[in-house]
C-alpha positions in Angstrom: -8.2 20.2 -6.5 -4.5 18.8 -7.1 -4.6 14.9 -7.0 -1.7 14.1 -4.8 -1.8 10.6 -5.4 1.5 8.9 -7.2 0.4 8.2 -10.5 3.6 5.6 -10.7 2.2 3.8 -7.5 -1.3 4.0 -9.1 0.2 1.8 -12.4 2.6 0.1 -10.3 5.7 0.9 -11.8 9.2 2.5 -10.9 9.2 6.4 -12.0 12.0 5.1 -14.4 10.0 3.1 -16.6 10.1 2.8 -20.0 6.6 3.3 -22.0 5.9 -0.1 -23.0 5.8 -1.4 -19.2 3.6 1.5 -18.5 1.4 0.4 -21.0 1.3 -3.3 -20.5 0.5 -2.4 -16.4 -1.8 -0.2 -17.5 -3.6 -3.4 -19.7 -3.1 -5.6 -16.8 -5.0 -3.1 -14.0 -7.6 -2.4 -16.3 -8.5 -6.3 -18.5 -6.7 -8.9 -16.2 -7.3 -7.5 -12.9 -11.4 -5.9 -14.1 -10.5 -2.5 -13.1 -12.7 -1.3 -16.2 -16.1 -0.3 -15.3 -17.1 -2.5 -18.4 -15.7 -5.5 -16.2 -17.4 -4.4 -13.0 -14.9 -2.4 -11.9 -15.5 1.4 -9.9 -15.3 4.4 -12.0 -13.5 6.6 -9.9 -10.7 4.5 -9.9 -10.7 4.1 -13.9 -10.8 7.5 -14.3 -7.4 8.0 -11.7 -6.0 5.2 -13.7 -6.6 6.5 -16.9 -5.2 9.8 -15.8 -2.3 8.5 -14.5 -1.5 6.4 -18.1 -2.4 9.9 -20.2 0.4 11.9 -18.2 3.2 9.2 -18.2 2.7 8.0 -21.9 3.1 11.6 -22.8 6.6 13.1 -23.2 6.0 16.6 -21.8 2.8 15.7 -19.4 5.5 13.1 -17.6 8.3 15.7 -17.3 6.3 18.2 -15.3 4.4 15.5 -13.4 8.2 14.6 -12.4 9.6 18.1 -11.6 5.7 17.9 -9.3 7.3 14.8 -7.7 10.7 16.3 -7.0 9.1 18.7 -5.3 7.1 17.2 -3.1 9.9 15.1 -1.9 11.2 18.1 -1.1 8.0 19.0 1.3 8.7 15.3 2.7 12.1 16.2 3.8 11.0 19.4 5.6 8.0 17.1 7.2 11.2 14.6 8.6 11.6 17.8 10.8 8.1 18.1 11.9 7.6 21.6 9.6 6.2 22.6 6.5 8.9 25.4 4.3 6.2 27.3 3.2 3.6 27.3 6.2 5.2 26.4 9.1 2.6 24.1 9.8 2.9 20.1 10.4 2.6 18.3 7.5 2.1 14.5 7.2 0.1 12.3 4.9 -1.4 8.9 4.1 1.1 6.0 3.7 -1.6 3.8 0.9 -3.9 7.4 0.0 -1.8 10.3 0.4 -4.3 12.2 2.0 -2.6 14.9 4.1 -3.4 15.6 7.9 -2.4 18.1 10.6 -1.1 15.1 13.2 1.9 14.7 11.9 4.6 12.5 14.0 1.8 12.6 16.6 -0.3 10.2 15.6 -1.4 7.2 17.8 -2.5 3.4 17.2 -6.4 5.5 17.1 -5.6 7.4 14.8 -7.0 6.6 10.6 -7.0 8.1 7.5 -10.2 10.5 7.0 -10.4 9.2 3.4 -9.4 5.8 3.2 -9.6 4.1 6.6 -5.9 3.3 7.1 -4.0 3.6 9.9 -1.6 6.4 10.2 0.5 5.4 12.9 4.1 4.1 11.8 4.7 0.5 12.1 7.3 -1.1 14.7 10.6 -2.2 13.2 11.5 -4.6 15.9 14.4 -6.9 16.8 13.3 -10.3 17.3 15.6 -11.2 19.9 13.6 -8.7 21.8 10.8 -9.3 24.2 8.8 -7.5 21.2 7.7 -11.3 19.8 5.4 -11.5 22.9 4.0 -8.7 21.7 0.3 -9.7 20.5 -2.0 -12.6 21.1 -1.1 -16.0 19.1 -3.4 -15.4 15.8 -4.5 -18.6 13.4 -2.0 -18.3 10.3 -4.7 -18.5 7.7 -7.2 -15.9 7.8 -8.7 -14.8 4.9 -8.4 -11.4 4.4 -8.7 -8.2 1.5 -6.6 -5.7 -0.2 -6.9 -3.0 -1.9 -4.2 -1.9 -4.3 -5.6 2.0 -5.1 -8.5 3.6 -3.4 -11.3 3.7 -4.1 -11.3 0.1 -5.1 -13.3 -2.8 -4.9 -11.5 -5.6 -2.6 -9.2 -8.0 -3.9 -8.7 -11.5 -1.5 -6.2 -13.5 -0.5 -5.3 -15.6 2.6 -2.5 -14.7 5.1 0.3 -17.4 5.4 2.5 -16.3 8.4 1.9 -12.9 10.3 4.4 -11.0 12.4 4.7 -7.5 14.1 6.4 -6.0 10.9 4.8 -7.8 7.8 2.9 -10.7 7.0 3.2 -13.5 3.9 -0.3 -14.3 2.0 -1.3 -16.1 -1.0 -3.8 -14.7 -3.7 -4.7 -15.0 -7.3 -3.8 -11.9 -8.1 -0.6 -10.8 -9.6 0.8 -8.2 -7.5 4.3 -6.0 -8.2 6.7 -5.9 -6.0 6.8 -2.4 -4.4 3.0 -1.8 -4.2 1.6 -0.2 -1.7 -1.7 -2.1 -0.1 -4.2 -1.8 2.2 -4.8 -4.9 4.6 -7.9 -5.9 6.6 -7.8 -8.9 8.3 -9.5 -10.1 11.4 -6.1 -10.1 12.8 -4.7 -6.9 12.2 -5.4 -3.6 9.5 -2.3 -2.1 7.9 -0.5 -0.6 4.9 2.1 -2.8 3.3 4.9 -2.6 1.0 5.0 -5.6 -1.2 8.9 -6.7 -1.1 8.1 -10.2 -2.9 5.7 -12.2 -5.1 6.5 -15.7 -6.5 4.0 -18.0 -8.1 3.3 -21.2 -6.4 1.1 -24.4 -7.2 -1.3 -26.1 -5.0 -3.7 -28.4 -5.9 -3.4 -27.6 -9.8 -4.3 -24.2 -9.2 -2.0 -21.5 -9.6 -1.3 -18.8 -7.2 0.7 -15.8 -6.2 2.6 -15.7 -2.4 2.9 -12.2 -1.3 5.0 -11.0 1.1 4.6 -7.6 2.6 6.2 -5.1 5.1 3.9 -3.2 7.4 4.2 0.7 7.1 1.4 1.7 9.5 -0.6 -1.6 11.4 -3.1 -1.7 13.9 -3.9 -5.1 15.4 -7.5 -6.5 16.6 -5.4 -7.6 20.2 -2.4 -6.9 21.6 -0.4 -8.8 24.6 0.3 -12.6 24.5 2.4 -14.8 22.6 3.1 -14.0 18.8 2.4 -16.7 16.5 5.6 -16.2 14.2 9.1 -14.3 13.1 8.4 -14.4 9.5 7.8 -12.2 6.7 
């Protein structure tokens, strides 16, 4: 089977990146952040991440695997109009997997990812001037919450900050890059995220990371009410 997963997104790191910061992610995933089955860490996911570091730190194995991506971008911009070029068929996938299914830009706030759990139904952009920001019950700003940063994975933790209807803001001790894709399950809601920031803060003498994400596909435990904030 052809492993459609991005092996850039799997080592979190832009497809123009030099060797070097492929390697030191690759260090970082697998020592710092106990991805290594050695550290406890799951053995499916070391092996996707060790086959993502053996085709990008070689010359030749990178230049196909790009010429792969090109191409699939190129099935993404047929799936804007709802087809596939070669079938005819819908074609749609997994915002944090990538695991393709035959809903495509039908999917509903019901509908998850066979593999992964993650909703596939496109989050709202939404204008807050709008009546949108009485859109959910008020929820407590600090929940506690996990994320996953590949999948299978074992959970990473963090605490959420501020929530709203198109991203959220939490605080973990893990270092996170900014354009990650997560997955996010929270009492409050269950989403896939973009990471757009991450700055280290200090509280209490202990060091830790604020994360703030945007929502590509949400579902939230209750809707209706008032909205606890605006923030991302």
């Amino acid at each position: 089977m052809v492993n459609r997963r991005n092996f850039y997104r799997i080592l979190h790191v832009e497809q123009d990146a030099p060797v070097e910061i492929i390697r030191s992610s690759y260090r970082t995933l697998m020592q710092r952040l106990r991805m290594h089955p050695d550290l406890g860490g799951d053995q499916a996911q070391a092996a996707l991440i060790n086959e993502a570091y053996a085709v990008l730190t070689d010359a030749s194995s990178r230049a196909a695997y790009d010429e792969s991506l090109r191409q699939r971008e190129i099935h993404k911009a047929a799936n804007m109009a709802g087809t596939s070029y070669e079938s005819g068929s819908t074609v749609a996938a997994c915002f944090f997997c990538d695991l393709t299914h035959g809903l495509g830009a039908q999917t509903t706030g019901h509908d998850d990812c066979g593999r992964c759990g993650s909703p596939l139904f496109p989050a709202r952009r939404v204008d807050w001037q709008s009546e949108d920001q009485r859109g959910i019950r008020r929820i407590p700003r600090r929940q506690r919450l996990m994320f996953y940063t590949a999948w299978p994975q074992s959970p990473l933790l963090g605490r959420s900050r501020d929530i709203s209807l198109s991203g959220m803001l939490f605080a973990t001790r893990e270092s996170v890059p900014v354009g990650a894709v997560l997955k996010i399950e929270s009492r409050a809601c269950t989403a896939v995220a973009r990471v757009s920031n991450c700055r280290e803060s200090w509280r209490f003498f202990s060091a830790q990371n604020l994360v703030g994400v945007e929502f590509l596909s949400v579902r939230f435990a209750t809707m209706r009410g008032g909205f606890v904030s605006t923030r991302t």
